[in-house]
C-alpha positions in Angstrom: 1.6 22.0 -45.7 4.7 24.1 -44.9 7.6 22.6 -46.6 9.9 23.6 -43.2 7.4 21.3 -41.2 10.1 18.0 -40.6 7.7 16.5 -38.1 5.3 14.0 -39.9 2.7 11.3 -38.5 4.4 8.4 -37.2 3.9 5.5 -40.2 3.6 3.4 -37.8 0.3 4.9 -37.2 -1.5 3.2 -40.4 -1.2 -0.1 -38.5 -4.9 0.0 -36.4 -3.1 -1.8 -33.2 0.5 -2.2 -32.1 0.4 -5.7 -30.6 4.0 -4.7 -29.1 2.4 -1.9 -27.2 -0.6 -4.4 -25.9 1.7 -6.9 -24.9 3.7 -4.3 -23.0 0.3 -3.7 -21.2 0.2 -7.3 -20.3 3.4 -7.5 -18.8 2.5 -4.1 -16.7 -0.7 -5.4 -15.5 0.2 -8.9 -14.9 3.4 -7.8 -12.7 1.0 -5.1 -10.4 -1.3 -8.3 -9.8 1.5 -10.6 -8.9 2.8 -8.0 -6.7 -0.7 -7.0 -5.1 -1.4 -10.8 -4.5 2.5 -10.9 -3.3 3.3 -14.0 -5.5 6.6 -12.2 -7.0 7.4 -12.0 -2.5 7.5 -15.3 -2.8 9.9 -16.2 -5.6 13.6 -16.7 -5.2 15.5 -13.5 -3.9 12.1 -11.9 -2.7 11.5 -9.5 -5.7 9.6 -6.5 -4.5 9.6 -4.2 -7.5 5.9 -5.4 -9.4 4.6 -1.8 -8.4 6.2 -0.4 -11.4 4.0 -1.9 -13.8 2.3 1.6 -13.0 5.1 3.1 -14.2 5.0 0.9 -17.3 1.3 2.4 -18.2 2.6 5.8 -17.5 5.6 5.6 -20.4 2.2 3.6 -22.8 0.0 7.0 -22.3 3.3 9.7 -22.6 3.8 7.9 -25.9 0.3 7.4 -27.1 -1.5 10.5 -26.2 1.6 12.6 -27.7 1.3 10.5 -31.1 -2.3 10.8 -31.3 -1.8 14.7 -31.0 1.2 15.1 -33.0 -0.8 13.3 -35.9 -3.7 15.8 -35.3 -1.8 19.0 -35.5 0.3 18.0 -37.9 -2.7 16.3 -40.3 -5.1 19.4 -39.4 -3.1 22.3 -38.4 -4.8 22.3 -34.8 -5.7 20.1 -31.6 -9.5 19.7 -30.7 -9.0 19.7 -27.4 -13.3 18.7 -26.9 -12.6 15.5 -29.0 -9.6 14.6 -27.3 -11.2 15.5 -23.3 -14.2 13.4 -25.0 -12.7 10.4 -26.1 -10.8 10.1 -22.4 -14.0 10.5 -20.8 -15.5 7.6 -23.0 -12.3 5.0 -22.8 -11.7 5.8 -19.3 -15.0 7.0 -17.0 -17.8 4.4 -17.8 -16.0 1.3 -16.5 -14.1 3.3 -13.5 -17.6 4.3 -12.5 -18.8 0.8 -12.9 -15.9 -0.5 -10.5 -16.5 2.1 -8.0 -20.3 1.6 -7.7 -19.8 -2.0 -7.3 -16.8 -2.3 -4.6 -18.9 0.7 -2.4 -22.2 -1.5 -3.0 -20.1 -4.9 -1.8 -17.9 -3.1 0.8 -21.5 -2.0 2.5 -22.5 -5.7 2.7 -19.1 -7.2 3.2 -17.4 -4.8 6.0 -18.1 -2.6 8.7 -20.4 0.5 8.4 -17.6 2.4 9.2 -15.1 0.6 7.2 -17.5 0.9 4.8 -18.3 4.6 4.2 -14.3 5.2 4.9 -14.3 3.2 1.3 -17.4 5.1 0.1 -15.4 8.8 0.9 -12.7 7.4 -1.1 -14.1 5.9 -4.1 -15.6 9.7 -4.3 -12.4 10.9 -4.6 -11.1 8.4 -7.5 -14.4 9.4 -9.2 -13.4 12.9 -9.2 -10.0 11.6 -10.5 -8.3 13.9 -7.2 -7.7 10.1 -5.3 -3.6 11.0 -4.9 -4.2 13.9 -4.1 -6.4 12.5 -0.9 -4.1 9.5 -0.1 -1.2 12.3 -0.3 -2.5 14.8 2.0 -3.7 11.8 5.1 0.0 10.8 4.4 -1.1 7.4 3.2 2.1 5.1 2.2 1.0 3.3 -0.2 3.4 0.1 0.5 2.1 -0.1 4.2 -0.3 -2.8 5.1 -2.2 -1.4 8.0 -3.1 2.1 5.5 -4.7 0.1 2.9 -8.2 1.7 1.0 -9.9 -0.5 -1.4 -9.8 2.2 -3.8 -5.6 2.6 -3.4 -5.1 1.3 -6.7 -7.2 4.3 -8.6 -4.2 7.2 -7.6 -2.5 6.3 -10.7 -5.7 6.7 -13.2 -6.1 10.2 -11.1 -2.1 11.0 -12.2 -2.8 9.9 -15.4 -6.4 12.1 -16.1 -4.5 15.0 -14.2 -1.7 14.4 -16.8 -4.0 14.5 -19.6 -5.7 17.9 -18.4 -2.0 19.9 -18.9 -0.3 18.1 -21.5 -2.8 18.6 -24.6 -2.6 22.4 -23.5 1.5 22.1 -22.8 1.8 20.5 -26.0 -0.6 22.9 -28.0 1.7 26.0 -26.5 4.5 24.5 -27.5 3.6 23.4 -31.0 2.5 26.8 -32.1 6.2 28.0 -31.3 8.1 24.9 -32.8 6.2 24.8 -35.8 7.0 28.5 -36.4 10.4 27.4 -35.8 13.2 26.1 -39.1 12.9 22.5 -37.1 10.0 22.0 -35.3 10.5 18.4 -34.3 13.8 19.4 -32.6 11.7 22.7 -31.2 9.1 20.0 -30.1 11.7 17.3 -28.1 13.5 19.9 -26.4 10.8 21.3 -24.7 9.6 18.0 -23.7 13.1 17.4 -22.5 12.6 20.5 -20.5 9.5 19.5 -18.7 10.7 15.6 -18.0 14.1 17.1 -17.2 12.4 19.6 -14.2 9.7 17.3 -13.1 13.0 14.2 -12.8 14.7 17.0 -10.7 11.3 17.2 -8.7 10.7 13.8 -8.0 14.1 13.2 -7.1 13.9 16.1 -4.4 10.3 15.4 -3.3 11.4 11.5 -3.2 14.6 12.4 -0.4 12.3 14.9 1.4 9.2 13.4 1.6 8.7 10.2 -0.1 4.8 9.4 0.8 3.7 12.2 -0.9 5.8 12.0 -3.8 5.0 8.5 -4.2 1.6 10.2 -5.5 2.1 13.6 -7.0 1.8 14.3 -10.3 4.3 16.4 -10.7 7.0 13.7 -9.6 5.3 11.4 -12.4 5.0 13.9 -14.9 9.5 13.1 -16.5 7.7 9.3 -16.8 4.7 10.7 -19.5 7.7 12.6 -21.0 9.5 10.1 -21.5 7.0 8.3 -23.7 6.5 11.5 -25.2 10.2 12.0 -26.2 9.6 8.9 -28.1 6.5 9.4 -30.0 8.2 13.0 -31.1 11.0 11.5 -32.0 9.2 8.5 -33.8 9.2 10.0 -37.3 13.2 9.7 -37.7 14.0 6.7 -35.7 11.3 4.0 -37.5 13.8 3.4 -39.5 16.6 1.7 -37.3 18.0 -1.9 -38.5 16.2 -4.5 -37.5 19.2 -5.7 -35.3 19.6 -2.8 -33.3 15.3 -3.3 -32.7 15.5 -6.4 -31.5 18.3 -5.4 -29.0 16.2 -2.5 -27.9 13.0 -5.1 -27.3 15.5 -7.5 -25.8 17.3 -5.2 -23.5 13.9 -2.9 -22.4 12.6 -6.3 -21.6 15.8 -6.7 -19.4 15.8 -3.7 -17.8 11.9 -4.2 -16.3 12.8 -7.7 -15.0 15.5 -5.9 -13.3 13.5 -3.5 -12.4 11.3 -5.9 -10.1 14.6 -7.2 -8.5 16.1 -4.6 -7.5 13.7 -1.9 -6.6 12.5 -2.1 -3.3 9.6 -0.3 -1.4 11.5 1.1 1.2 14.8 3.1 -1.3 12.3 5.7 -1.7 9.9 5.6 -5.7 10.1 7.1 -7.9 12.9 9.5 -7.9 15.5 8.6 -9.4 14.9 4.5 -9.4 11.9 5.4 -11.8 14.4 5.6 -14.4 15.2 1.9 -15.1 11.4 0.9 -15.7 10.7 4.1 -17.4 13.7 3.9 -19.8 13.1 0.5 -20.1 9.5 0.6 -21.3 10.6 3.3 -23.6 13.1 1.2 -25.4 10.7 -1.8 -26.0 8.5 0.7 -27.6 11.2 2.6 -30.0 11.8 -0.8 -31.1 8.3 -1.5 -31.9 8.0 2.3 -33.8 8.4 1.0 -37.7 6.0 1.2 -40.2 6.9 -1.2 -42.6 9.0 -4.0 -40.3 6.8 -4.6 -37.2 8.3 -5.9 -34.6 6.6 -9.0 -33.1 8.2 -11.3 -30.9 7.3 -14.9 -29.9 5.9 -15.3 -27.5 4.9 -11.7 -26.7 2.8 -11.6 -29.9 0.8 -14.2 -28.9 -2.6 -13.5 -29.0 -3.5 -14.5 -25.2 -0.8 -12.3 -24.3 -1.9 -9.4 -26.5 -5.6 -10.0 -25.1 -4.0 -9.2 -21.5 -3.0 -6.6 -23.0 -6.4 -5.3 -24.5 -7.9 -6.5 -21.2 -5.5 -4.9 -18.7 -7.5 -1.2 -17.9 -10.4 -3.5 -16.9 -8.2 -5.7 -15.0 -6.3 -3.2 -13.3 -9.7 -1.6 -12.2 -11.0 -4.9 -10.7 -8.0 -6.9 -9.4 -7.5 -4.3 -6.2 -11.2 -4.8 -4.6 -11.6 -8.4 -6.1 -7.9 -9.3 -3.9 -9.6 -7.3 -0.7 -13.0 -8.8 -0.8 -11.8 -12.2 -0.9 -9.4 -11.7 1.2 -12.0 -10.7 4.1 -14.3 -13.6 3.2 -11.9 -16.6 2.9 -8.8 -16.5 5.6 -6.8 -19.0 3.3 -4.1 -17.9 1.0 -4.0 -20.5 -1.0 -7.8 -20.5 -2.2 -7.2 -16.3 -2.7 -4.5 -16.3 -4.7 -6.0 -18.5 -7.2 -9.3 -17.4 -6.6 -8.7 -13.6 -7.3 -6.8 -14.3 -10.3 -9.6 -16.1 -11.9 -12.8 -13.5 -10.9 -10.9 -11.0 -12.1 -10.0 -12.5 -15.6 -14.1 -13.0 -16.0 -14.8 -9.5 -14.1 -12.3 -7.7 -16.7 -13.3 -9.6 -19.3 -17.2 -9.6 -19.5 -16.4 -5.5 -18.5 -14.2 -5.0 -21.7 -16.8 -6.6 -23.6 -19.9 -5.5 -22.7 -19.0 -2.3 -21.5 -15.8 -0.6 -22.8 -16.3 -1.7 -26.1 -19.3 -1.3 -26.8 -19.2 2.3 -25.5 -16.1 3.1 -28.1 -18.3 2.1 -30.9 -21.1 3.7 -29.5 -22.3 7.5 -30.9 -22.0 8.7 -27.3 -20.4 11.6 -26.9 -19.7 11.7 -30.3 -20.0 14.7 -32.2 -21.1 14.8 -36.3 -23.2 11.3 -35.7 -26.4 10.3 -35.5 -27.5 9.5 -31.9 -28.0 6.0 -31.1 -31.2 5.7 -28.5 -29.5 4.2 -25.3 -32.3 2.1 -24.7 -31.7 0.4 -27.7 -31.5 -3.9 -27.6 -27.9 -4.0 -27.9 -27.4 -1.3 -24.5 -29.9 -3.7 -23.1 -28.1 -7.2 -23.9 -24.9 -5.5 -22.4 -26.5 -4.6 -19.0 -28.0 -7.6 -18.8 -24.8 -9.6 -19.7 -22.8 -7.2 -17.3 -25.1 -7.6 -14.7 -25.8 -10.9 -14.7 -21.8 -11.9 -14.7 -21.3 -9.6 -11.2 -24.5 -11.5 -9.9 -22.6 -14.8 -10.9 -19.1 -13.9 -9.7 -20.5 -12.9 -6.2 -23.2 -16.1 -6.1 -19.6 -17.8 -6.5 -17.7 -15.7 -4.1 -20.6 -16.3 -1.4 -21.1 -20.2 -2.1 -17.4 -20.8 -1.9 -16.9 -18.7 1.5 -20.3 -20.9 3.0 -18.4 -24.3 1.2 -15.0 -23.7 2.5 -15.9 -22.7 6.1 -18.7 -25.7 6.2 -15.7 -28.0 5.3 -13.1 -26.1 8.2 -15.7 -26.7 10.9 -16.2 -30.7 10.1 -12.4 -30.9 10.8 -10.1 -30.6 13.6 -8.1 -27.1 13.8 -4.8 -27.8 12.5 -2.1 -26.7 14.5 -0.8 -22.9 14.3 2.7 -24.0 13.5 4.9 -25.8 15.7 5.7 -25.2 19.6 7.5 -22.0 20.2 9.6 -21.7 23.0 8.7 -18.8 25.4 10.7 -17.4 28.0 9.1 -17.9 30.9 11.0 -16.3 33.7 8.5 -13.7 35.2 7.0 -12.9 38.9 4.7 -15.4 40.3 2.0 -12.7 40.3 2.7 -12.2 36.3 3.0 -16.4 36.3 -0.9 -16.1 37.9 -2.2 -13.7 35.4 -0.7 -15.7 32.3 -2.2 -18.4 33.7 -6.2 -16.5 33.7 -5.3 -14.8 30.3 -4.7 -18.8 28.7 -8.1 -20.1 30.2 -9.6 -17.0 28.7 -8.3 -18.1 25.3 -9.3 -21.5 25.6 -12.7 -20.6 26.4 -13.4 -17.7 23.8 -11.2 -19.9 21.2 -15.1 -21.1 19.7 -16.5 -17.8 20.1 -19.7 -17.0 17.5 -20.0 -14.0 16.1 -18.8 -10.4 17.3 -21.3 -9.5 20.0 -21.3 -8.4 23.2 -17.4 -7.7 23.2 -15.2 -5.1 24.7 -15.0 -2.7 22.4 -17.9 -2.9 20.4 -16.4 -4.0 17.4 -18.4 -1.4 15.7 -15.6 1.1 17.5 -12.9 -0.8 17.1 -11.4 1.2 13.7 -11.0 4.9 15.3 -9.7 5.5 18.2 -8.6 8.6 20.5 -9.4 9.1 23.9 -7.4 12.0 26.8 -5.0 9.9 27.4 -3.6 10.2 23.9 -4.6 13.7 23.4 -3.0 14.7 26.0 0.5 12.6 25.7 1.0 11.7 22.1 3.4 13.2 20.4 3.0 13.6 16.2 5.4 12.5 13.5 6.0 16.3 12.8 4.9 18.3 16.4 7.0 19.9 18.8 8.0 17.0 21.9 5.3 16.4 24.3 5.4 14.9 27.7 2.8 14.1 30.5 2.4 12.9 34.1 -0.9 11.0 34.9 -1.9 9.4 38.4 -1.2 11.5 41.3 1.0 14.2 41.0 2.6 13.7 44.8 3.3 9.6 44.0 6.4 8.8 45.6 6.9 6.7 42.4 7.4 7.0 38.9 7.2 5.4 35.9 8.2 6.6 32.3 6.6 4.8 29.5 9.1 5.1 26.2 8.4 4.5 22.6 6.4 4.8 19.8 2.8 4.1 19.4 3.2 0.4 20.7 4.6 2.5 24.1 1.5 4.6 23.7 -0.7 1.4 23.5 1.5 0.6 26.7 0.3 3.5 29.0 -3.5 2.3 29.1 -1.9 -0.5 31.0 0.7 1.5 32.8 -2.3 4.8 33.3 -4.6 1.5 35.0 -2.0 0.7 36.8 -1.1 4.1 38.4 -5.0 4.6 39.0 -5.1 1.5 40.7 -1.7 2.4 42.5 -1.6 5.9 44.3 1.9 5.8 45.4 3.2 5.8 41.8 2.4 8.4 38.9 3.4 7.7 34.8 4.9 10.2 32.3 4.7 9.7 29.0 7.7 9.6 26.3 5.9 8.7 22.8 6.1 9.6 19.5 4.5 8.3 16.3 7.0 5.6 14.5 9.6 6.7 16.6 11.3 3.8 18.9 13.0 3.6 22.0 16.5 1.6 20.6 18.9 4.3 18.6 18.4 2.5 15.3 17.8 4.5 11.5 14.3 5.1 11.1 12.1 6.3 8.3 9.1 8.5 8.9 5.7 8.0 7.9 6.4 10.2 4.9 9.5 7.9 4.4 12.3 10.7 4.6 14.8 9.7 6.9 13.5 10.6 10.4 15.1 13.4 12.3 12.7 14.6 14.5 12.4 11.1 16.0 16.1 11.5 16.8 15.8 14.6 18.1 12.8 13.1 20.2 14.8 10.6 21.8 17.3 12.9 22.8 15.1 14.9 24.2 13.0 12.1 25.7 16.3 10.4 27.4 17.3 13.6 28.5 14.0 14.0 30.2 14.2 11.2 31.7 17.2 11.2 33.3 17.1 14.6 34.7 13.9 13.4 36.4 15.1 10.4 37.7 12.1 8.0 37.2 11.8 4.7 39.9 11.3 2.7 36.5 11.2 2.9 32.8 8.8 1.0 30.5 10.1 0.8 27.3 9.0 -0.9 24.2 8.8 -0.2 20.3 7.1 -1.6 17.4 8.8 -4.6 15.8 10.7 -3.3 13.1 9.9 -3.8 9.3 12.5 -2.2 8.1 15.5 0.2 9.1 17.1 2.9 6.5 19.7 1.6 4.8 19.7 -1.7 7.0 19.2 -5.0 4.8 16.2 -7.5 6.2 18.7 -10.0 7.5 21.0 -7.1 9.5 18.0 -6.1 10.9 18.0 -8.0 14.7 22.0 -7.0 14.9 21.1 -3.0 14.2 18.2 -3.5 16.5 20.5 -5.3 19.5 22.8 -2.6 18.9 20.5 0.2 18.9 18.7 -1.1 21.9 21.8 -1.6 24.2 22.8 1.7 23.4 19.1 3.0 24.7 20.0 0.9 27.8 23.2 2.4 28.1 22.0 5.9 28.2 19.3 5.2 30.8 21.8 3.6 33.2 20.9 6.0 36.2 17.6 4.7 36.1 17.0 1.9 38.4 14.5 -0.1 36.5 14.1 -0.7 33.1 11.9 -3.0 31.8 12.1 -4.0 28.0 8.7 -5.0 26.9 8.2 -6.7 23.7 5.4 -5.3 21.4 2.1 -7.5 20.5 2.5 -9.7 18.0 0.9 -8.5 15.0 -2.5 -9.5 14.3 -5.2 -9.3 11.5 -6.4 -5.6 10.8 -10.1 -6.3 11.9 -11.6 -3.9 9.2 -10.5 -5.9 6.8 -11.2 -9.5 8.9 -13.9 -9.1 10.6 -17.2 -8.5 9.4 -21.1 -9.0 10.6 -21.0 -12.7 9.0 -17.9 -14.1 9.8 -16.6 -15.5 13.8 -13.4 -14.1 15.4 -11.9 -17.2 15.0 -11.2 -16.2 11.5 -9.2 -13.4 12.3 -7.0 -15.5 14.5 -2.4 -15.1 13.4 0.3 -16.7 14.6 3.7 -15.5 16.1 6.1 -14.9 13.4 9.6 -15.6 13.2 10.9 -12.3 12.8 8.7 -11.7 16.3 10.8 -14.4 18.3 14.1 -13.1 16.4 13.9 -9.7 17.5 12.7 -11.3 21.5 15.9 -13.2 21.5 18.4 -10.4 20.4 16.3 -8.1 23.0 16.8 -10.7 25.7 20.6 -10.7 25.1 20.8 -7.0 24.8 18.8 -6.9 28.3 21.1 -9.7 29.6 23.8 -7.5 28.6 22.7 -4.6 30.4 21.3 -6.4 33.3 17.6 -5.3 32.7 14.6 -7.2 32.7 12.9 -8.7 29.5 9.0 -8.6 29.7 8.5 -11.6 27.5 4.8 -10.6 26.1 3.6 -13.7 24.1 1.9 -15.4 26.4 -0.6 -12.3 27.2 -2.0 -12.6 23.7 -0.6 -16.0 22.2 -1.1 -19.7 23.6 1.9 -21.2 23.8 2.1 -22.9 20.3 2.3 -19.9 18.7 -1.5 -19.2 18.0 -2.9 -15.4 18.8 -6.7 -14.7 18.7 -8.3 -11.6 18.0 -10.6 -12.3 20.8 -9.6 -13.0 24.5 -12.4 -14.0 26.9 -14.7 -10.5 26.1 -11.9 -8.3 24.9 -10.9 -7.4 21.1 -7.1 -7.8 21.4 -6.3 -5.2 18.9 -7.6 -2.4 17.0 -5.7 -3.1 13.6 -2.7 -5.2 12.9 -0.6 -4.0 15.7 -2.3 -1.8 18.1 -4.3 -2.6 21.0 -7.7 -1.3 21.9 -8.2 0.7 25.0 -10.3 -2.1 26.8 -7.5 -5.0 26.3 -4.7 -2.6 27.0 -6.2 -1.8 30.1 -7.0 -5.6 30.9 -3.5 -5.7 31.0 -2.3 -3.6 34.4 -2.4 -6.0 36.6 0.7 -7.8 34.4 2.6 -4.0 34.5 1.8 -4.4 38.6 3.2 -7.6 38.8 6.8 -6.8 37.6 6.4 -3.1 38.7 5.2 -3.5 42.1 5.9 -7.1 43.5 7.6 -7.3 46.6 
């Protein structure tokens, strides 16, 4: 070999397994789990950061794959790029094909038909490894619960097999020119620098400007692969570092992740540049594993039922996503999920890295230089067997314990929702009247069976459109729309203001007008965009302009018409750039009295609060199951935000619409079903039918004498 070649295989290569690396793995795994069953939510100071366990896996493969190829061209003098696109396509493909085939085979018997083939569609694209990409162009947000596919978990193994197509070929280009080179090694590290350095700059860009999108792109990933790049090429010279300084590294890397799940939150905008801290912590804890002679190995990471997490975690990263969704959907209890989840996924990703990913490592498949091993051989045949007959017993157990636990909630008496919650009950006696129908119609669908024979079919209930919404709606990123329904020579009008909860609004309001020729409605709507002047992300989680623009434009509208009455109402807020959880009802007061403010020339407004949210129905409901099971409660962030709306109103000296009562009884409990209507269309929205229902209630404040 050249003698001006500096760059050597790692040492630390001779060891077969790097324990340190495995039990980084666990940790990784283990914290995406937690956070995807939302245990970490629930611990002191309400850690939202486990999603960066992904970005743990990244730094593993950026350091891995670059070793492994470093070691080749450095021991052979080239990279054989059809053994290395081979031996992905054996670790990886087998097992995510496996997962795939299962979840659309149990999503077909579990959900909707609809729902169903949605999850088929998508489970093509994380097949095809192009899954980001998909979630990325429908503008998917990965941290929002009403947007959720069962196959959202495989974007990152599509970043990561879209990573592995350009790096090989990257690093192969850039190897022939640093080993030409009087220091290769430096050659090598400042290209990588180079890369990582442009796709940080990327991420951080794509992350302020559009933050949806970036949350999936490769390119906004690729400075995270680098980075565990930068460490395998620097590997050769810094194996040698005291042991001291190692165990500082380990320590403080491990430091830096648990401060990564503290402190990064969904909504600050991932990966650019908060990335950094998990990245660069990962990347420590590995530098300080990198030593041939002096592995490092501490208690009780090195334990063997951590590293067996560890050795386990691609299989239980595949499984845990549908495993959490399916049981979710059969058993409406938390606290048998959580458990339950945890435990069928262990003995899913188990029996799968034993009987499947192994043995197709060891096998001659795909192998090139060996003798072929027939694949109908007794050992392929034990392993199917095995494999098989462990999904057969996880989903005998799934089913059993679904039939057991809802055998053992019908022998009881319902428990209550959750304590009596005081409504505010001032309203019309015609709206006093149609509270009063809408709460025998809950008592008497409360014991409903089954989903037939409702309004909508609930076969329908997941997409919706109708002309009412194509012709009034108003997109996250299109030009401001406005409409004018009922008859165009009404004496009276109404504007309806909001976002899509206002849009939900006008079936009501659009009923009403039909029913009442002497008033007309106009329409002032636009997707995530509400009516009080409060900081707003959009979908794409970029701070929301347009909608700013919108309201201007809407309130401007508005007053130049001079409408008889304004129906205003907004989503509940989950969160508010740059607005803390616990300042949220003050901004919101604020923001709403200011709304109020502006609209002062109009004589009427009514503030209407939103629906509380419910369950998402293609997740809930399902051919076996009663719409009792897909029954919520009113939160307290519901009632907080009614009670800083009433004083903002109060202030103003406008009207409250108190809404609880037209879809909650009055202990705080909120069917899906209400005499033969579906209530809502997914976790927030109401379905045409309902929505409608509810005109005579927009008539009774509107239009009493």
């Amino acid at each position: 070999m050249n003698s001006r070649v500096a760059l050597k295989p790692n040492p630390s290569r001779k060891r077969a397994r790097r324990s340190d690396i495995q039990s980084l793995r666990a940790v990784a795994v283990i914290l995406v789990i937690l956070d995807h069953l939302v245990i970490l939510q629930k611990l002191p100071g309400s850690p939202a950061g486990g999603f960066i366990g992904v970005d743990i896996f990244f730094v593993i493969s950026g350091f891995l794959i670059t070793q492994h190829l470093i070691s080749e061209r450095v021991g052979t003098g080239r990279i054989a790029f059809g053994r290395f696109y081979l031996r992905r396509v054996r670790r990886l493909l087998p097992l995510a094909l496996l997962v795939i085939a299962v979840t659309v085979l149990a999503s077909f018997v579990i959900f909707w038909p609809w729902q169903a083939s949605s999850f088929a569609l998508d489970g093509l694209w994380s097949a095809l490894f192009v899954s980001n990409i998909a979630f990325a162009i429908r503008g998917v947000d990965y941290f929002a619960a009403d947007q959720v596919s069962i196959f959202q978990h495989y974007w990152s193994l599509s970043v990561e097999e879209q990573f592995y197509l350009f790096w090989p070929l990257m690093l192969a280009v850039a190897a022939f020119f640093a080993f030409r080179s009087r220091h290769p090694g430096r050659t090598l590290f400042s290209i990588a620098v180079v890369v990582g350095g442009l796709s940080f700059v990327w991420a951080c860009y794509a992350t302020a400007v559009s933050p949806t999108s970036a949350y999936f792109s490769t390119i906004a990933r690729a400075f995270e692969f680098a980075i565990g790049s930068l460490i395998a090429i620097a590997a050769p010279r810094l194996g040698g570092l005291p042991r001291w300084l190692r165990i500082s590294l380990s320590l403080l890397g491990l430091a830096g992740i648990l401060a990564s799940v503290v402190v990064i939150e969904p909504g600050i905008g991932f990966p650019g540049p908060m990335a950094l801290l998990p990245t660069l912590s990962a990347a420590a804890f590995i530098l300080a594993g990198t030593s041939s002679e002096d592995p490092l190995e501490l208690w009780p990471l090195n334990a063997r039922a951590v590293t067996y997490v560890g050795d386990i975690s691609y299989s239980l990263y595949l499984w845990h996503w549908p495993v959490i969704l399916i049981l979710g959907a059969l058993i409406p209890r938390e606290i048998i999920v959580i458990p339950g989840a945890l435990v069928l996924t262990f003995i899913l990703a188990a029996l799968s890295y034993h009987f499947v990913e192994q043995p197709i490592l060891a096998s001659s498949w795909l192998k090139s230089g060996e003798r072929k091993r027939r694949f109908t051989n007794r050992r392929v045949m034990r392993n199917v067997t095995a494999m098989t007959a462990g999904l057969a017993l996880v989903a005998g157990t799934v089913a059993a314990g679904d039939v057991a636990l809802r055998t053992m909630l019908s022998l009881r008496d319902e428990e209550p929702p959750g304590g009596n919650v005081e409504m505010q009950l001032d309203q019309p006696a015609a709206a006093e009247q149609m509270v009063g129908e809408i709460q025998a119609m809950i008592a008497g669908s409360r014991d409903r069976d089954g989903w037939q024979d409702l309004q909508p079919d609930v076969s329908e209930v997941g997409p919706y459109g109708g002309d009412l919404t194509a012709e009034c709606w108003t997109r996250d990123n299109g030009p401001p729309r406005t409409c004018l329904r009922g008859n165009p020579d009404a004496e009276k009008t109404i504007a309806v203001l909001g976002d899509s909860i206002a849009m939900n609004a006008a079936f009501a309001v659009d009923r009403f007008v039909e029913e009442h020729p002497d008033w007309n409605m106009a329409v002032y709507a636009k997707l995530g965009c509400a009516a009080p002047e409060v900081p707003l992300n959009s979908p794409s989680g970029a701070p929301y302009t347009s909608c700013d623009e919108f309201r201007e434009w809407a309130i401007a509208e508005i007053e130049a018409s001079q409408p008889d009455a304004v129906w205003l109402t907004s989503a509940l807020p989950r969160t508010l750039r740059g607005v803390s959880e616990a300042d949220i009802p003050e901004t919101w007061e604020k923001g709403l009295g200011t709304t109020l403010q502006r609209l002062e020339s109009v004589p009427e407004v009514y503030v209407v609060m939103p629906p509380p949210a419910g369950a998402d129905l293609a997740f809930c409901s399902r051919p076996f199951n009663d719409p009792a099971d897909c029954s919520s409660e009113i939160t307290e962030k519901w009632i907080q935000i009614r009670d800083v709306s009433a004083e903002a109103t109060r202030t103003e000296n406008r009207a409250l619409v108190d809404t609880a009562l037209w879809y909650c009884t009055p202990d705080g409990y909120c069917p899906a079903v209400i005499g033969d209507y579906i209530v809502r269309r997914d976790e927030r929205h109401l379905t045409y039918e309902y929505g409608s229902f509810l005109s005579a209630l927009v008539a009774a404040w509107v239009a009493s004498e």
